[in-house]
C-alpha positions in Angstrom: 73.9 118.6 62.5 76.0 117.3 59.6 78.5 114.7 60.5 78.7 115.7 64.2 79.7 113.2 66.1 77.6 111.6 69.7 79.2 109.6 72.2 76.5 107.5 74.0 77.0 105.7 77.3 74.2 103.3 78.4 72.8 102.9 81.6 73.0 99.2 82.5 69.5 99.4 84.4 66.6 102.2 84.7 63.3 101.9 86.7 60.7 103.9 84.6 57.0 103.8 86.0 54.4 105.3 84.5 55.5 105.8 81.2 54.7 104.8 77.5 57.9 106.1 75.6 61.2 105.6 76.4 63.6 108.7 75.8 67.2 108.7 75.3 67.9 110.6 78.3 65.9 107.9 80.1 69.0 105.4 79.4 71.6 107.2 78.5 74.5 109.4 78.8 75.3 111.6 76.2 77.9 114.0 75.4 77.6 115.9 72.2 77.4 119.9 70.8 74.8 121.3 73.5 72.3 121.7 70.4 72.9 118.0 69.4 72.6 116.3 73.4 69.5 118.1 73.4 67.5 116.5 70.3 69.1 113.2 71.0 68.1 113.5 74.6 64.2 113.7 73.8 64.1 111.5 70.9 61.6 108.5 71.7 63.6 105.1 71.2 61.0 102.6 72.5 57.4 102.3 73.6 56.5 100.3 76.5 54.1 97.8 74.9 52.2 96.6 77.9 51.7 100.1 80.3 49.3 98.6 82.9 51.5 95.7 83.6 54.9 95.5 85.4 58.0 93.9 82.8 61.5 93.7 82.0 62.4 95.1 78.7 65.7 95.0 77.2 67.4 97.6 74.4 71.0 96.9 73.1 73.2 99.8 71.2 72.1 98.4 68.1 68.4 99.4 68.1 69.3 102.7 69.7 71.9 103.4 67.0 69.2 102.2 64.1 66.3 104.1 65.5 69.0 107.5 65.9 70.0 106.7 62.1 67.0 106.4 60.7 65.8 109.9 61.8 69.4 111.3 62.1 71.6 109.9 59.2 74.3 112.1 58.6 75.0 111.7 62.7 78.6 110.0 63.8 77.5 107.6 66.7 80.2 106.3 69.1 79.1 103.8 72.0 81.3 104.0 75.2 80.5 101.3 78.2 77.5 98.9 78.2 76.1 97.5 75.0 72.4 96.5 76.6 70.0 98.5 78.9 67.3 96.9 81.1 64.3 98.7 81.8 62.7 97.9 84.9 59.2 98.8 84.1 56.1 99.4 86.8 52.8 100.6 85.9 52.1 102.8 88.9 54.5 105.6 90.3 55.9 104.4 93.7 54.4 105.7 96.6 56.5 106.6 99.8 55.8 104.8 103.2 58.2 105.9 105.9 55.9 104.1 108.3 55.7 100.7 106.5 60.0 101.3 105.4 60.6 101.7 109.0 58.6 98.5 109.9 60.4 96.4 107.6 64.3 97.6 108.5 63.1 97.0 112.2 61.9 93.0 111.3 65.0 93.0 109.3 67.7 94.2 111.7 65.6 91.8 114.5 66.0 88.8 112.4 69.8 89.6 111.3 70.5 90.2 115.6 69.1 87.1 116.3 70.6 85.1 113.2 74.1 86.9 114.2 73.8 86.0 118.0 72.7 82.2 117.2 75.8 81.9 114.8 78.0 83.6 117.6 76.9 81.3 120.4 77.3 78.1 118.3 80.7 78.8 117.3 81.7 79.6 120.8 79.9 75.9 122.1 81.9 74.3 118.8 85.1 75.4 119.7 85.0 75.2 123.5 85.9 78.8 123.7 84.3 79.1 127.4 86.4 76.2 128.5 89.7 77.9 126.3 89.3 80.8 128.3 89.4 78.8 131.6 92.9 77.2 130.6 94.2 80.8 129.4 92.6 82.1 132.9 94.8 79.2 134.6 97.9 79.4 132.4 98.3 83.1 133.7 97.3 83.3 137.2 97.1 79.8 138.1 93.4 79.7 139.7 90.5 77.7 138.3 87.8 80.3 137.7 84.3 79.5 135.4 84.1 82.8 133.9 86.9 85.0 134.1 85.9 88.6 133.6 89.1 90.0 132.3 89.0 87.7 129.9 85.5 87.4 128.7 84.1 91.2 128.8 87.4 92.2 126.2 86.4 89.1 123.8 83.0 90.8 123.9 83.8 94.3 122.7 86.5 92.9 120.4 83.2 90.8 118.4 81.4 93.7 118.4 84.7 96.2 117.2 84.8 93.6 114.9 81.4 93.7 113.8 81.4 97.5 113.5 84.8 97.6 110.9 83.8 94.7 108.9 80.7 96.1 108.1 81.9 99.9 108.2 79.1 101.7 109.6 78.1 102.8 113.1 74.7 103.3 112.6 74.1 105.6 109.6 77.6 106.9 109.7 80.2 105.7 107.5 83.6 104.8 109.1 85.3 105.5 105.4 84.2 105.7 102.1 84.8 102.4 101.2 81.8 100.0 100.6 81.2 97.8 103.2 81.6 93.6 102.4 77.5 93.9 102.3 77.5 96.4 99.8 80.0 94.9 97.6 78.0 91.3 97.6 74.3 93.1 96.8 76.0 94.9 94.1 77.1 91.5 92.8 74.4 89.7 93.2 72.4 93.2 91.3 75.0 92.5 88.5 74.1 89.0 88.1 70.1 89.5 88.7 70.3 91.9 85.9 72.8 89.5 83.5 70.2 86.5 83.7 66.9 88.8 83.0 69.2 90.0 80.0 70.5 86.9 78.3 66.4 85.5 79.1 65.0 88.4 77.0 67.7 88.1 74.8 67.4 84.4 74.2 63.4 85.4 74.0 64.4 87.8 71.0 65.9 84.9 69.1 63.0 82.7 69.4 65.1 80.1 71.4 63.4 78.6 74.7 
């Protein structure tokens, strides 16, 4: 392994559970000689110092590169992407609850229909839409009707054609590959989560409050 040469791409999160060491192939990518990936792969970078309590533990390239080092000298490391890792850490291995999964999406999806019909309804009382449709009703036929059906029934497909496109899913289906606006915002918000656990550990590492 003389002056070969590893190119190592950190993960920016990982959920371990259950664990006491930390391996490279736990937050890592590598891509090195198949002999090399291997030892690098199972080497033990960190030891989780509490293992019967949930934490947040960050690593950055530099202790990974000083721990490879010192065992591996004559190695040639390269970091590509992320220079931190958080490890999300949980004492006990998650168990599955379909049951208790499926209780919480149905409370969720009920609370989103009712938000999503309460913020519908308001905007139609705020902009007078009803009485809109009325004038629209009389500009093209020329009678006074309350509710005019032709009018009405469309508007209420379109909000829910709407609905369906914006958030591109019917269901569990996809209508394209792209991530829907929902996606795109929890991955943002992920992003920053992750960001201000990271600068808090690291500020915690430099002894500042």
């Amino acid at each position: 392994m003389s002056n070969e040469i590893a190119y190592i791409r950190l993960y920016r999160k990982v959920t371990l559970e259950a664990k006491k060491q930390v391996y490279m192939k736990d937050i890592s990518e590598i891509y090195a000689a198949p002999q090399l990936r291997v030892v690098l792969e199972n080497l033990s970078v960190f030891n989780i110092p509490k293992v019967d309590k949930k934490g947040h533990y960050v690593l950055s390239i530099i202790q990974i590169i000083a721990v490879i080092t010192a065992k591996y000298p004559q190695i040639i490391l390269q970091s590509v992407g992320e220079m931190d890792t958080m490890i999300d850490y949980s004492p006990k291995v998650t168990e599955q609850k379909p049951l208790l999964e499926w209780l919480k999406v149905s409370v969720v999806s009920l609370i989103v229909f009712v938000g999503a019909t309460v913020a519908i309804m308001t905007y139609n009382t705020d902009t007078s839409l009803p009485e809109t449709f009325i004038i629209l009703n009389r500009m093209f036929t020329g009678e006074e009707v309350k509710n005019p059906i032709y009018i009405t029934v469309p508007y209420s497909f379109g909000i829910a054609c709407g609905v369906i496109v914006f958030f591109n899913h019917i269901g569990r289906k996809k209508l394209s590959d792209d991530p829907s606006p929902m996606q795109v915002e929890m991955n943002q918000y992920e992003k920053q989560v992750e960001e201000s656990v990271i600068d808090s550990l690291t500020d915690k590492k430099r002894g500042e409050p």
